[in-house]
Backbone atoms as SQL, in Angstrom:
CREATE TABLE atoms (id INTEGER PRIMARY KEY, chain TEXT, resi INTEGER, resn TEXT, atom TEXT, x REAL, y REAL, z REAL);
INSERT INTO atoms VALUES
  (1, 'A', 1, 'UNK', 'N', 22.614, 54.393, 33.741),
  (2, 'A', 1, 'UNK', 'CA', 22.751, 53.782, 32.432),
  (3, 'A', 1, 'UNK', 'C', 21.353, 53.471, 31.902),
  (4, 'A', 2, 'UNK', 'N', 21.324, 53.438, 30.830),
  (5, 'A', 2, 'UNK', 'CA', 19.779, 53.297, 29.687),
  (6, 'A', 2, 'UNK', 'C', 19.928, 52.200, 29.648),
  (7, 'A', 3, 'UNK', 'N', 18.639, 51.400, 30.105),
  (8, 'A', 3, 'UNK', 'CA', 18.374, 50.411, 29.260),
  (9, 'A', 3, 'UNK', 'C', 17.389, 49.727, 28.318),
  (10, 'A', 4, 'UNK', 'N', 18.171, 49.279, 27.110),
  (11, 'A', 4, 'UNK', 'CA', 17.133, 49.567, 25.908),
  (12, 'A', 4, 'UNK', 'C', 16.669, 47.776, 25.634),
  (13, 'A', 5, 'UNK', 'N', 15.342, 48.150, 24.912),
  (14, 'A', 5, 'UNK', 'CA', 14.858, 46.970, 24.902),
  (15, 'A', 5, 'UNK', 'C', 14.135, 46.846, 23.649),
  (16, 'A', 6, 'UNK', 'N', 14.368, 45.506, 23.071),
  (17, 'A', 6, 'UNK', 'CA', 13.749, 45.068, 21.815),
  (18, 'A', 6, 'UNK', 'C', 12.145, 45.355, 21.485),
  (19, 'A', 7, 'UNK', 'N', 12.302, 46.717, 20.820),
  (20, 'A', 7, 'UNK', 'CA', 10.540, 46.773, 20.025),
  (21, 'A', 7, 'UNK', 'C', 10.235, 45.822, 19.432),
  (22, 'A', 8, 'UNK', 'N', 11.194, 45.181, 18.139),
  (23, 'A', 8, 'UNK', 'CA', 10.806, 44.623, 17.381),
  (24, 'A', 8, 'UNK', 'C', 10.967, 43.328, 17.355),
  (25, 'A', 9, 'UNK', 'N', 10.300, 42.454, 16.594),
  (26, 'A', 9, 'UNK', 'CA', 11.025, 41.029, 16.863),
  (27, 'A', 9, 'UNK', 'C', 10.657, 40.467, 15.118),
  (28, 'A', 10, 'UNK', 'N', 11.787, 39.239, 14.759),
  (29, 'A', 10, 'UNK', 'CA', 11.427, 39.107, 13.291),
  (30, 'A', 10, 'UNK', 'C', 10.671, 37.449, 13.916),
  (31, 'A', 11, 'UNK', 'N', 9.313, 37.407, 12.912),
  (32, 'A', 11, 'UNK', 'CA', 8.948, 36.259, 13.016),
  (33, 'A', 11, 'UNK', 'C', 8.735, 35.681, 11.516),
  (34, 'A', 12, 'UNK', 'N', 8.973, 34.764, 11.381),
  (35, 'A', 12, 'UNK', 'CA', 8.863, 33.826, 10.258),
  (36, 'A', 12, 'UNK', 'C', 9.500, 32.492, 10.307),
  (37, 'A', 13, 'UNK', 'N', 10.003, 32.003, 9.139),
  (38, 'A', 13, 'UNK', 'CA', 10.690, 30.294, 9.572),
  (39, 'A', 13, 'UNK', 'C', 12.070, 30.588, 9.128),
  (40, 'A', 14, 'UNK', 'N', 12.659, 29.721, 9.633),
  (41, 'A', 14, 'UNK', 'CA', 13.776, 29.532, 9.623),
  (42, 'A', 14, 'UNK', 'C', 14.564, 27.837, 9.059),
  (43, 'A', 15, 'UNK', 'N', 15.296, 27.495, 8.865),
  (44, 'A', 15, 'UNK', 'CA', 15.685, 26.528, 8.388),
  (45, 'A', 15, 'UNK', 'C', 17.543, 26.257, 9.784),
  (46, 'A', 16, 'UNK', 'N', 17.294, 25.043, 9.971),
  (47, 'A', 16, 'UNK', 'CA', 19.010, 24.505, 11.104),
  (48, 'A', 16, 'UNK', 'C', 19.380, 23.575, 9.311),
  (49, 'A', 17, 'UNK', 'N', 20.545, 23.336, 9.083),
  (50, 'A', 17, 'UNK', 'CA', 21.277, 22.220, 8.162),
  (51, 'A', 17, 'UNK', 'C', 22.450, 21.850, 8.164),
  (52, 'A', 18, 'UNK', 'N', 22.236, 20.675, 8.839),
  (53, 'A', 18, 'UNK', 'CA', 23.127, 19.746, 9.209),
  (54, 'A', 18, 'UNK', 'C', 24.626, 20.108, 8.220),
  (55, 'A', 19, 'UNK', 'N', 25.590, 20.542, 8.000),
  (56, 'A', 19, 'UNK', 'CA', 26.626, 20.748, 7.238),
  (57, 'A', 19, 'UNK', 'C', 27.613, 19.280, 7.069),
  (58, 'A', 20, 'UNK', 'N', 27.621, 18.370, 7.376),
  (59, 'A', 20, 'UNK', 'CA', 27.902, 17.414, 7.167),
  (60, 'A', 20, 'UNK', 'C', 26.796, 16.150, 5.912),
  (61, 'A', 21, 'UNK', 'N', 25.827, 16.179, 6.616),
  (62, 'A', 21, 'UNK', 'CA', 24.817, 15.501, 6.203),
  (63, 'A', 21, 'UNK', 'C', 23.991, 15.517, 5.033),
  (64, 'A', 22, 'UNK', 'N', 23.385, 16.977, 5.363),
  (65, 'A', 22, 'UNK', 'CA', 22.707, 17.962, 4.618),
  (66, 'A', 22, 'UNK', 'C', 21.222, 17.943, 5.102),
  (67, 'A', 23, 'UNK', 'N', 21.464, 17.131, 5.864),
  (68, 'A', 23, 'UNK', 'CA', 19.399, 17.104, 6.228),
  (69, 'A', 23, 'UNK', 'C', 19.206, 18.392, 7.550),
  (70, 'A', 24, 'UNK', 'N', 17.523, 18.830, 7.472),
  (71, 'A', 24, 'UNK', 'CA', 17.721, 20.492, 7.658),
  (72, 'A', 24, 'UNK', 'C', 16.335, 20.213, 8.652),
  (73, 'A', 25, 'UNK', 'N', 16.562, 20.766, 9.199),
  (74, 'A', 25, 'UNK', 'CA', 15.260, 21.457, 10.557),
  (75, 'A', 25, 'UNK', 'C', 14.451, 22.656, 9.701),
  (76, 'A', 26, 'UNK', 'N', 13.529, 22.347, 9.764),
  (77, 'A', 26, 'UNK', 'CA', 12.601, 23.956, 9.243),
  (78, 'A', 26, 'UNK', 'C', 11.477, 24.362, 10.596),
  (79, 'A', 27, 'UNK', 'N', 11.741, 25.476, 11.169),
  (80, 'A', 27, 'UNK', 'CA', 10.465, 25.627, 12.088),
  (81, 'A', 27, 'UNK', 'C', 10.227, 27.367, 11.561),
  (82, 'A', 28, 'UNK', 'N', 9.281, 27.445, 12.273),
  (83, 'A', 28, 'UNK', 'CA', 9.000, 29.148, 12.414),
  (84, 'A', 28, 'UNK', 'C', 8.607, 29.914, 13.989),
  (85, 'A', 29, 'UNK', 'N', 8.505, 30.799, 14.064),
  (86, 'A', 29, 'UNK', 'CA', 8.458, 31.408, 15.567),
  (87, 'A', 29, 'UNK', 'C', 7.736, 33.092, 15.104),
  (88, 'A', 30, 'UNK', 'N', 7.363, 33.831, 16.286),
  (89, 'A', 30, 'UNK', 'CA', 7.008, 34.998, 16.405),
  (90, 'A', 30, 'UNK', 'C', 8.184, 35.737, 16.774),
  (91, 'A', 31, 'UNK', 'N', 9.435, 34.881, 17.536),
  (92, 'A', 31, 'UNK', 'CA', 10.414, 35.620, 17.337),
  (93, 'A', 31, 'UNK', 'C', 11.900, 34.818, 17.079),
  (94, 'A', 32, 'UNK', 'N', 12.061, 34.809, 15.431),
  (95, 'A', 32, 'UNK', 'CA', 12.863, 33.739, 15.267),
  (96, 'A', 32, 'UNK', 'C', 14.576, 34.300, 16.190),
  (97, 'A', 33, 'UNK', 'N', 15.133, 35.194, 16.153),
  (98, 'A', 33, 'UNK', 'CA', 16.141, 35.030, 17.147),
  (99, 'A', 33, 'UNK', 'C', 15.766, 34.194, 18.679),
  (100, 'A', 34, 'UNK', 'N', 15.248, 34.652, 19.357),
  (101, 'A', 34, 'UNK', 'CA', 14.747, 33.889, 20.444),
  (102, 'A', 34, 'UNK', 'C', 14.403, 32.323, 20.221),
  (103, 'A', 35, 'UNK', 'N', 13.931, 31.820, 19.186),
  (104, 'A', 35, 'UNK', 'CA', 13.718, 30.558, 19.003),
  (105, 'A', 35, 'UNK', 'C', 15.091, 29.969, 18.584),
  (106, 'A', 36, 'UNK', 'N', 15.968, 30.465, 17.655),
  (107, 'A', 36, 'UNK', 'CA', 17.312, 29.601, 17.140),
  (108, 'A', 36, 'UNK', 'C', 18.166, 30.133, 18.933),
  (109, 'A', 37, 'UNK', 'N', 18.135, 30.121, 19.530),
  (110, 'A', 37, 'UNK', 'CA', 18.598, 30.872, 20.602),
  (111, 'A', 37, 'UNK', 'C', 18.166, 29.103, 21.293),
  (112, 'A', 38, 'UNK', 'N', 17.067, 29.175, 21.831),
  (113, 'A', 38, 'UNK', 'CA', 16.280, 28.281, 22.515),
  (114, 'A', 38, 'UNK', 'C', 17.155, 26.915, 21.831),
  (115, 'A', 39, 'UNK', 'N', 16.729, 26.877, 20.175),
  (116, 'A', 39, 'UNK', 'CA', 17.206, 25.051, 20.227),
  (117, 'A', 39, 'UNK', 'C', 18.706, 25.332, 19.903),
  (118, 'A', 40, 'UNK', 'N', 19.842, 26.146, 19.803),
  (119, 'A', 40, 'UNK', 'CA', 21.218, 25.842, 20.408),
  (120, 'A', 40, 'UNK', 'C', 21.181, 25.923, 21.980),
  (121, 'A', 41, 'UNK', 'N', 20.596, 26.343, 22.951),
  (122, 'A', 41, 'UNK', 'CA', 20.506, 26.084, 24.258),
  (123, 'A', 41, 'UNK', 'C', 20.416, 24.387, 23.772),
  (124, 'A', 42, 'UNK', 'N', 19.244, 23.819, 24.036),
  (125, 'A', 42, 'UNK', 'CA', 19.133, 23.072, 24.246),
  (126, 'A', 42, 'UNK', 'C', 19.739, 21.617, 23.550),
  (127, 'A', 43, 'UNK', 'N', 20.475, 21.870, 22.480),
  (128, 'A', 43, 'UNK', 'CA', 21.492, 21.156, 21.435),
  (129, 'A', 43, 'UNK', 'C', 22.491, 21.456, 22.277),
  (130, 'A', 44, 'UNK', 'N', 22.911, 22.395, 22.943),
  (131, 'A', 44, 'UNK', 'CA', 24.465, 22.233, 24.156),
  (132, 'A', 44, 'UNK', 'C', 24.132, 21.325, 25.330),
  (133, 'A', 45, 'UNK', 'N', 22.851, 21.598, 25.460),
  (134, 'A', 45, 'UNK', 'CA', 22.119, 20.378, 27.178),
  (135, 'A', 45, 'UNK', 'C', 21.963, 19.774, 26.884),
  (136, 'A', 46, 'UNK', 'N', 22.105, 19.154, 25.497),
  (137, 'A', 46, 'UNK', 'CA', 21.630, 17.386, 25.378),
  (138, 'A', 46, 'UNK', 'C', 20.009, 17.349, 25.742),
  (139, 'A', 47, 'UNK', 'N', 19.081, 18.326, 25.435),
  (140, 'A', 47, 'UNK', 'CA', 17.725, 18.153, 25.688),
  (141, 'A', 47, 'UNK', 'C', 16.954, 18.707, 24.463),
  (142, 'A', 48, 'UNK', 'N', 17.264, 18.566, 23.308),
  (143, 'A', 48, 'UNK', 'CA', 16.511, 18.756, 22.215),
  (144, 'A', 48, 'UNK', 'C', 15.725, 17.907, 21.851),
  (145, 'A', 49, 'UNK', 'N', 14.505, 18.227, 21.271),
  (146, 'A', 49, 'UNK', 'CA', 13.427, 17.292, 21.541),
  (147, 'A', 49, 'UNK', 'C', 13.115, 16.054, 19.651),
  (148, 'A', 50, 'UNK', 'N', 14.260, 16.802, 18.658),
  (149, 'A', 50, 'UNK', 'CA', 14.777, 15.741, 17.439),
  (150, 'A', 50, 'UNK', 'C', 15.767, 15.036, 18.360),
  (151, 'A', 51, 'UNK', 'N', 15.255, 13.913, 18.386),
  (152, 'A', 51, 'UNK', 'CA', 16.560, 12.550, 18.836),
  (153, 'A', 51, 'UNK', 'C', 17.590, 12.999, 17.606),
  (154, 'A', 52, 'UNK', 'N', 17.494, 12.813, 16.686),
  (155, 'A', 52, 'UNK', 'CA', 18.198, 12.668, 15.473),
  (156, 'A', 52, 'UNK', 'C', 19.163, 13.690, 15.383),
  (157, 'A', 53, 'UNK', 'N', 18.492, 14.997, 15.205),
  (158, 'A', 53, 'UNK', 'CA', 18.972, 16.076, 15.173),
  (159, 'A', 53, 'UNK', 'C', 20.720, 16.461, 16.906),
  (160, 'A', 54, 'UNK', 'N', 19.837, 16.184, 17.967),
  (161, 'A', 54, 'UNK', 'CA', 20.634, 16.206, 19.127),
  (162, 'A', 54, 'UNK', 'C', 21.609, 14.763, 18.984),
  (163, 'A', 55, 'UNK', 'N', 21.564, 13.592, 18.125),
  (164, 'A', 55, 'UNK', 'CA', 22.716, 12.662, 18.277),
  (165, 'A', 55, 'UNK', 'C', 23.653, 13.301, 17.003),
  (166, 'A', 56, 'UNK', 'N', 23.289, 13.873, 15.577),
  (167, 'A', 56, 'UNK', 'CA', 24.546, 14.522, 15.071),
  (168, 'A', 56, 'UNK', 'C', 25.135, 15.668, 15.822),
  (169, 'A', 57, 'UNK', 'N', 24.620, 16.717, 16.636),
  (170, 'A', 57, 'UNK', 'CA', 24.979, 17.274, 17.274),
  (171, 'A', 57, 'UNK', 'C', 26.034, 16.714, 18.548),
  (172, 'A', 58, 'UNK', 'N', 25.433, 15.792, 19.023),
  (173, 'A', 58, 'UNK', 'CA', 26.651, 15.316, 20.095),
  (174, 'A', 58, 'UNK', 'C', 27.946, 14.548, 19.313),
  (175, 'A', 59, 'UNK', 'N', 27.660, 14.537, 17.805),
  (176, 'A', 59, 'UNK', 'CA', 28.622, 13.562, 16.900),
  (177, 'A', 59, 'UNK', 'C', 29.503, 14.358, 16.620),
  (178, 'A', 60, 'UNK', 'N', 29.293, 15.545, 16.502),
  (179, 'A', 60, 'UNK', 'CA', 30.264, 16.828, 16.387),
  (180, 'A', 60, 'UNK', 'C', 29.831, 17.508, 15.381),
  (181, 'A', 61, 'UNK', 'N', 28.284, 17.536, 14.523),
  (182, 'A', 61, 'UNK', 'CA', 28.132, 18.164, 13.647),
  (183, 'A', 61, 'UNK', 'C', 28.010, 19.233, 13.980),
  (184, 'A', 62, 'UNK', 'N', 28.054, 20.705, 12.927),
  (185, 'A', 62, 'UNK', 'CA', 27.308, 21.583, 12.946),
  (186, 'A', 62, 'UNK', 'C', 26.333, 22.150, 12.356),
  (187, 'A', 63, 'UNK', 'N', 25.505, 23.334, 12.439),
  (188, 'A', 63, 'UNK', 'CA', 24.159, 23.300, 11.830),
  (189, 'A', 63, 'UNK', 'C', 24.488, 25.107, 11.257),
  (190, 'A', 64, 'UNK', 'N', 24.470, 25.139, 9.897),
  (191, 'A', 64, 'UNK', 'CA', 24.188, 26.287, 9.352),
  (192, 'A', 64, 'UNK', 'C', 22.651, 27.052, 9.825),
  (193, 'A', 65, 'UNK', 'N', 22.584, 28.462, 9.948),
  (194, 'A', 65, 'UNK', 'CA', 21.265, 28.625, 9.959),
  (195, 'A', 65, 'UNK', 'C', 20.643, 29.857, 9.170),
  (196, 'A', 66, 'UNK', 'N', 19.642, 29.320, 8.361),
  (197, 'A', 66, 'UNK', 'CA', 19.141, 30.325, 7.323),
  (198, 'A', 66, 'UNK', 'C', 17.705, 30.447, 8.014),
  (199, 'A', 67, 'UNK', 'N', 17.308, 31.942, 7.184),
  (200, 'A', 67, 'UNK', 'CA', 16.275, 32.543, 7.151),
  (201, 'A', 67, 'UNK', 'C', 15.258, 32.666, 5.980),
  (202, 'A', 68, 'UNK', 'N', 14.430, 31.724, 5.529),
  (203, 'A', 68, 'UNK', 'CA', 13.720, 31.625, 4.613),
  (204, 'A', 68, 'UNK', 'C', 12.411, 32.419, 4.385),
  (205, 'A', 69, 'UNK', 'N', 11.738, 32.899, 5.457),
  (206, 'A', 69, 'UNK', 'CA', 10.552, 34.067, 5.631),
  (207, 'A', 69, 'UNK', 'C', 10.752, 34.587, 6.550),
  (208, 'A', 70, 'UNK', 'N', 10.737, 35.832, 6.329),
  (209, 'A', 70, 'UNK', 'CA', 10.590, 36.986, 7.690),
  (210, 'A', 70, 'UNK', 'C', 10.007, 38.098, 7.649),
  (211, 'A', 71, 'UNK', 'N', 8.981, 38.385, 8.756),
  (212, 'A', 71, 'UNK', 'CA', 8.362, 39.677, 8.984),
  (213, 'A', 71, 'UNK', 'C', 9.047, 40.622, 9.971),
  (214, 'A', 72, 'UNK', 'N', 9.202, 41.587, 9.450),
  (215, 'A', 72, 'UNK', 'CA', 9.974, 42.640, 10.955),
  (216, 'A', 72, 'UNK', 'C', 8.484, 43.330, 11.404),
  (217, 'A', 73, 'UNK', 'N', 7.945, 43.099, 12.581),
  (218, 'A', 73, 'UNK', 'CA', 6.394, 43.664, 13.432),
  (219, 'A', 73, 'UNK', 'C', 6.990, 43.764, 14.751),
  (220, 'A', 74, 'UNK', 'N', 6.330, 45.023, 15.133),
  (221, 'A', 74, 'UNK', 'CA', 6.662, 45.835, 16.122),
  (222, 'A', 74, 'UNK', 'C', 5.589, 44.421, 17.065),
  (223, 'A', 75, 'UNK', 'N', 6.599, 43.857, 18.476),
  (224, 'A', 75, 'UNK', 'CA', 6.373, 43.229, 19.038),
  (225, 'A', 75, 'UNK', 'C', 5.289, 42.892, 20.122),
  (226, 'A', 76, 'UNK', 'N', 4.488, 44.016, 20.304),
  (227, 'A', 76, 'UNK', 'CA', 3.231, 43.789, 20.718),
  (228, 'A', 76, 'UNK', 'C', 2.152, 43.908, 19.547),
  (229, 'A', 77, 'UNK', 'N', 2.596, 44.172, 18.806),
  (230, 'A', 77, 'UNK', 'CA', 1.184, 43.503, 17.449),
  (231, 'A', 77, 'UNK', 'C', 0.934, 42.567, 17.592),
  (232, 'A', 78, 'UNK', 'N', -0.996, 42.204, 16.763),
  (233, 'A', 78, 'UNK', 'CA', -1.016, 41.228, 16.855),
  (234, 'A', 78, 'UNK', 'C', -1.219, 40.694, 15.214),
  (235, 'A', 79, 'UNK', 'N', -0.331, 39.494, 15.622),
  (236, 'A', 79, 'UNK', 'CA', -0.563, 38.303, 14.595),
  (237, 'A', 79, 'UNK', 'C', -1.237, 37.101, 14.254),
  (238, 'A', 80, 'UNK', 'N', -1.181, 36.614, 13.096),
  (239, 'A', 80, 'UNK', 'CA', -1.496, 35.101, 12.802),
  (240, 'A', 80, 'UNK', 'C', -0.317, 34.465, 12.469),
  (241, 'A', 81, 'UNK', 'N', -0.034, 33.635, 13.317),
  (242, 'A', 81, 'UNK', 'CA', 1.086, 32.288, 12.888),
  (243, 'A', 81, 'UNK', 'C', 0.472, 31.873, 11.910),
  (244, 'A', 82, 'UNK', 'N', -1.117, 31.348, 11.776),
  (245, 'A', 82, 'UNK', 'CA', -1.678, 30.254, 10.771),
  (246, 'A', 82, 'UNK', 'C', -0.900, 30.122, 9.731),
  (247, 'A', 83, 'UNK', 'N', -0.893, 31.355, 9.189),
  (248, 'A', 83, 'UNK', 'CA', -0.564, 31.961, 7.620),
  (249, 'A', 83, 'UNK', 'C', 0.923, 30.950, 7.440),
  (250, 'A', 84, 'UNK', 'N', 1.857, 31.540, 9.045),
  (251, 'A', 84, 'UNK', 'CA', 3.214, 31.217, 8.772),
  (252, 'A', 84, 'UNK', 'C', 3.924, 29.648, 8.632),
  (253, 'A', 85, 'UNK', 'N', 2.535, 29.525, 9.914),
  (254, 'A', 85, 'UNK', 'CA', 2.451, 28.365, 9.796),
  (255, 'A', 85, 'UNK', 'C', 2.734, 26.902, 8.533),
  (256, 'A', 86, 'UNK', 'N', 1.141, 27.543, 7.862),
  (257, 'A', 86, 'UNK', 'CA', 0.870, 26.901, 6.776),
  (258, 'A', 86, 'UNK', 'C', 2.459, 27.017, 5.634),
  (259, 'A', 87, 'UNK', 'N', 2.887, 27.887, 5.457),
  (260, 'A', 87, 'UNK', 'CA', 4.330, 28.111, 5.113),
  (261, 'A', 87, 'UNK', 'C', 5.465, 27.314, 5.709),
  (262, 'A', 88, 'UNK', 'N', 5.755, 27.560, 6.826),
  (263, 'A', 88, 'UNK', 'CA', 6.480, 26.075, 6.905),
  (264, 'A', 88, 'UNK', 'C', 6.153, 24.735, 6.634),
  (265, 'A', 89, 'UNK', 'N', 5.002, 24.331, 7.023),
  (266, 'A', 89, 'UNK', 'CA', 4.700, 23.397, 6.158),
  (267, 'A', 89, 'UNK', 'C', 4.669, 23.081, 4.783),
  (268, 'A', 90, 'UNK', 'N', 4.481, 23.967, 3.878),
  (269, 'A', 90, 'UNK', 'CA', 5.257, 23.622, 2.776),
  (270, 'A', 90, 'UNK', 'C', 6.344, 23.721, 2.456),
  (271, 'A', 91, 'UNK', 'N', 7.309, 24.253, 3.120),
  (272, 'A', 91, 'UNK', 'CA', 9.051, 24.214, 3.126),
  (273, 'A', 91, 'UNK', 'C', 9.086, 22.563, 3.206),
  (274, 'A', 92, 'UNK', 'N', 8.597, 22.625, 4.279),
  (275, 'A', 92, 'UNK', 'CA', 8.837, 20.980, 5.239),
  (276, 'A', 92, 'UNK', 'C', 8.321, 19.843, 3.697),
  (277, 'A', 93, 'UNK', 'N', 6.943, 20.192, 3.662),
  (278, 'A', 93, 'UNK', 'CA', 6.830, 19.139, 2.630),
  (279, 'A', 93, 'UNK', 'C', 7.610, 18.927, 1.119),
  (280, 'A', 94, 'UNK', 'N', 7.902, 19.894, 0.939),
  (281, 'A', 94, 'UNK', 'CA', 9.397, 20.294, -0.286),
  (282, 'A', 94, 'UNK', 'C', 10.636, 19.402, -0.076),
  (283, 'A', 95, 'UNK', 'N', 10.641, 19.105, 1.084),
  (284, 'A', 95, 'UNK', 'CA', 11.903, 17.835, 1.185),
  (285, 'A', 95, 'UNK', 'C', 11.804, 16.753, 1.531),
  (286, 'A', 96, 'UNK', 'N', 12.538, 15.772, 0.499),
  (287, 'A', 96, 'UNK', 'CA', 12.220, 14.393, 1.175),
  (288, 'A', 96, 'UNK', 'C', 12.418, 13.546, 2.620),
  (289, 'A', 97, 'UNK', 'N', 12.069, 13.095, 3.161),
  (290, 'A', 97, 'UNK', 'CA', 12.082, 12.407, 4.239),
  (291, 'A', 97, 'UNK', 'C', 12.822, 12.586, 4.556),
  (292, 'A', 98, 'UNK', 'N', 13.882, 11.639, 3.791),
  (293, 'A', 98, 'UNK', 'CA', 15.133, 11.441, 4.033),
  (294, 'A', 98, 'UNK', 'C', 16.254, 12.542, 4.456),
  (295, 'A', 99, 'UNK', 'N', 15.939, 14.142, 3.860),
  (296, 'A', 99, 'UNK', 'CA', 16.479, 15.001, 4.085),
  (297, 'A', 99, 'UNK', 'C', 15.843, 16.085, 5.513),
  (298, 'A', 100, 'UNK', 'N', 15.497, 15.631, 5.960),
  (299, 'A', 100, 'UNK', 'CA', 14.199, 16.668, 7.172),
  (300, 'A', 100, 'UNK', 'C', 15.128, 15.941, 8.369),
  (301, 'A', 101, 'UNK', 'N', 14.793, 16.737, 9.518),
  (302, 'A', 101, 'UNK', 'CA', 14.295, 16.108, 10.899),
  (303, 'A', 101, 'UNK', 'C', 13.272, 16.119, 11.051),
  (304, 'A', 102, 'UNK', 'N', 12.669, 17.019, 10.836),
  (305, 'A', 102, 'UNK', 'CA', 11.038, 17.419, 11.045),
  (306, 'A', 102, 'UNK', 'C', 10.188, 16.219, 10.820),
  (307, 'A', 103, 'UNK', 'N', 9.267, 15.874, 11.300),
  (308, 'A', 103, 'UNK', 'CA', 7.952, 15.466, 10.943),
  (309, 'A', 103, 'UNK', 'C', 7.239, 16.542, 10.790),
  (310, 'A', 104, 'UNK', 'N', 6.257, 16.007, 9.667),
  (311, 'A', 104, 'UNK', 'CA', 5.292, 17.017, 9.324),
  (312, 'A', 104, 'UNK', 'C', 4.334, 17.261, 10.228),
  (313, 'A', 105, 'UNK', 'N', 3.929, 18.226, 10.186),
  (314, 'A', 105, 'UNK', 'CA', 2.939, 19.240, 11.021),
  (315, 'A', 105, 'UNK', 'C', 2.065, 19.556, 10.614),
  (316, 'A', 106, 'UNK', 'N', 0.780, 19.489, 11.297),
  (317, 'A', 106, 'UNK', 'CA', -0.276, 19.920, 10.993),
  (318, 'A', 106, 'UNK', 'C', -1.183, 20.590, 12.246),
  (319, 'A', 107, 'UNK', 'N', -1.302, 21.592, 12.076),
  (320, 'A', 107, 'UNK', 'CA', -1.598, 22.599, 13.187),
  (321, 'A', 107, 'UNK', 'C', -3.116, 22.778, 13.485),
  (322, 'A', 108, 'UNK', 'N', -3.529, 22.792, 14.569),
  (323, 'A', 108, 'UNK', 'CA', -5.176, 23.010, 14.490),
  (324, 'A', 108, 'UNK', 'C', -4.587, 24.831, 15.663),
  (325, 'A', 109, 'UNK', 'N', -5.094, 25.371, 15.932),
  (326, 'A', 109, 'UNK', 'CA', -4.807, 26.832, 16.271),
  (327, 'A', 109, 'UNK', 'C', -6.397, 26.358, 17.722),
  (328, 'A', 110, 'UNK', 'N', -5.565, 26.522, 19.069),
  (329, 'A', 110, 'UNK', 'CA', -6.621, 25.990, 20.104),
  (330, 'A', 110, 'UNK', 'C', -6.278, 27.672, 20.384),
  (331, 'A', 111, 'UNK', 'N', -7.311, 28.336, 21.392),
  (332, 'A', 111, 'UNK', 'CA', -7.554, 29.379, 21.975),
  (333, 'A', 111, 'UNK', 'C', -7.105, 29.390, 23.749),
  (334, 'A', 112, 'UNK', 'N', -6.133, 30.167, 24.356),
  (335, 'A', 112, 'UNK', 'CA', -6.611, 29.697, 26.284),
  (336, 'A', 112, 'UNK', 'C', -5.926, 31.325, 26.248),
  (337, 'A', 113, 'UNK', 'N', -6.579, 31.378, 27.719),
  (338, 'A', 113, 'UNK', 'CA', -6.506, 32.748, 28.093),
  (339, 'A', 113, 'UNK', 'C', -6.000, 33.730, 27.125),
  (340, 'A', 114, 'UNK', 'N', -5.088, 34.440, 27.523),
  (341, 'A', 114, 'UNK', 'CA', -4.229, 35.411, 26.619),
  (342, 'A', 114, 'UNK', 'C', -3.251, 34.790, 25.547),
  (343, 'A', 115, 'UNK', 'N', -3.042, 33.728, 25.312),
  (344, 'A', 115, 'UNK', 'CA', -2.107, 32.829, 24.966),
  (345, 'A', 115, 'UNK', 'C', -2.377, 32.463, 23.626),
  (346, 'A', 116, 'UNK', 'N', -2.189, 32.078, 22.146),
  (347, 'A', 116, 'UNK', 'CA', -2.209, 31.225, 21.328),
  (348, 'A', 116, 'UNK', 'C', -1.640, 29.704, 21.984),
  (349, 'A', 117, 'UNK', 'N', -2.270, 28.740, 21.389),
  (350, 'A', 117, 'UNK', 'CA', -1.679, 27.848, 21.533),
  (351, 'A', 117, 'UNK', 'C', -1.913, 26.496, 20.385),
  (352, 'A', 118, 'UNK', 'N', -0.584, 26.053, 19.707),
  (353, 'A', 118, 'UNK', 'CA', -0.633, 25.379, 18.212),
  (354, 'A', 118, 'UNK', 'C', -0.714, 24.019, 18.870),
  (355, 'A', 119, 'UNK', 'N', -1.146, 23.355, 18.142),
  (356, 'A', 119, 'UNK', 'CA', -1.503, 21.805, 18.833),
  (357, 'A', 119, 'UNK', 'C', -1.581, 21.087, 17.169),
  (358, 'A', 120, 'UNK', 'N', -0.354, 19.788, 17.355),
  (359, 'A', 120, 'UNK', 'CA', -0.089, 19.011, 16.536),
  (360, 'A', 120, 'UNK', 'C', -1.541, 18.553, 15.853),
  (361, 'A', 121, 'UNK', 'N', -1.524, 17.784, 14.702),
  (362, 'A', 121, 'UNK', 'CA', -3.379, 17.111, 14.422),
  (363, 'A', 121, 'UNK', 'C', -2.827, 15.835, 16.010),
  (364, 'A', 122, 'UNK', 'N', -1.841, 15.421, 16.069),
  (365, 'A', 122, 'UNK', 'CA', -2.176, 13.841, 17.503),
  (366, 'A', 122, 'UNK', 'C', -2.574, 14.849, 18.657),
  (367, 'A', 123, 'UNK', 'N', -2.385, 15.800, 18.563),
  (368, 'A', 123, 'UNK', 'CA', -2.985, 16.212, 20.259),
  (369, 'A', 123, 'UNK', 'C', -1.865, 16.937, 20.899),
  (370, 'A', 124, 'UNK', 'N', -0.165, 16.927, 20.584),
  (371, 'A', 124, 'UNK', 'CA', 0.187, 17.587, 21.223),
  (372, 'A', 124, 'UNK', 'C', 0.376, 18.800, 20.883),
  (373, 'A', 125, 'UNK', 'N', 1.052, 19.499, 22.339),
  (374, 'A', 125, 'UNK', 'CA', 0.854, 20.754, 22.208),
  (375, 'A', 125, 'UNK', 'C', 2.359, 21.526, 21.487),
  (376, 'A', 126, 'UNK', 'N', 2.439, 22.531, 20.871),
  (377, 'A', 126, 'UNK', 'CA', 3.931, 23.139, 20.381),
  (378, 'A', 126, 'UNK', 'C', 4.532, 24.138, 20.953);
């Protein structure tokens, strides 16, 4: 049997929204299936890292999920998040407080081995 494997991957942001509530998650990824993948894993384990977001979830909400930017790039290219970055962040800042989980983000772009790695402006890492 063949087995076939993902060339491509779509990266851009994405938007979770609460369908009860209306307040919305905005992140982005290099490979947004794999990332909305990751936080419903972890919204079923009770280990999502929005308190907020994981207590409507255990309340019985559910979360619509849209696609607001996307690049289709053949998966060993290389990219800049910065760009995409900077783009979710203005999604994010487009809604009021009151409507986000998110805290805002502000990205400094650190360098280690082969790796990108995004680091909050407090120091942590993403």
């Amino acid at each position: 049997m063949r087995r076939f494997t993902r060339k491509y991957c779509l990266r851009g942001i994405y938007s979770l929204t609460n369908t009860r509530t209306g307040r919305i998650y905005i992140g982005s990824s290099c490979d947004i299936n794999k990332r909305i993948s990751q936080h419903m894993n972890t919204l079923k384990n009770g280990t999502h890292d929005m308190v907020d977001m994981q207590a409507d979830y255990n309340a019985g909400h559910c979360f619509n999920i849209d696609i607001l930017y996307v690049e289709n790039a053949d998966r060993y290219s290389s990219y800049d998040m910065g760009a995409i970055r900077a783009m979710e962040n203005e999604h994010i800042r487009e809604l009021p407080k009151s409507r986000r989980y998110n805290r805002l983000n502000e990205y400094i772009l650190t360098s280690g081995n082969e790796r990108r790695a995004y680091k909050r402006m407090d120091g942590t890492t993403i």
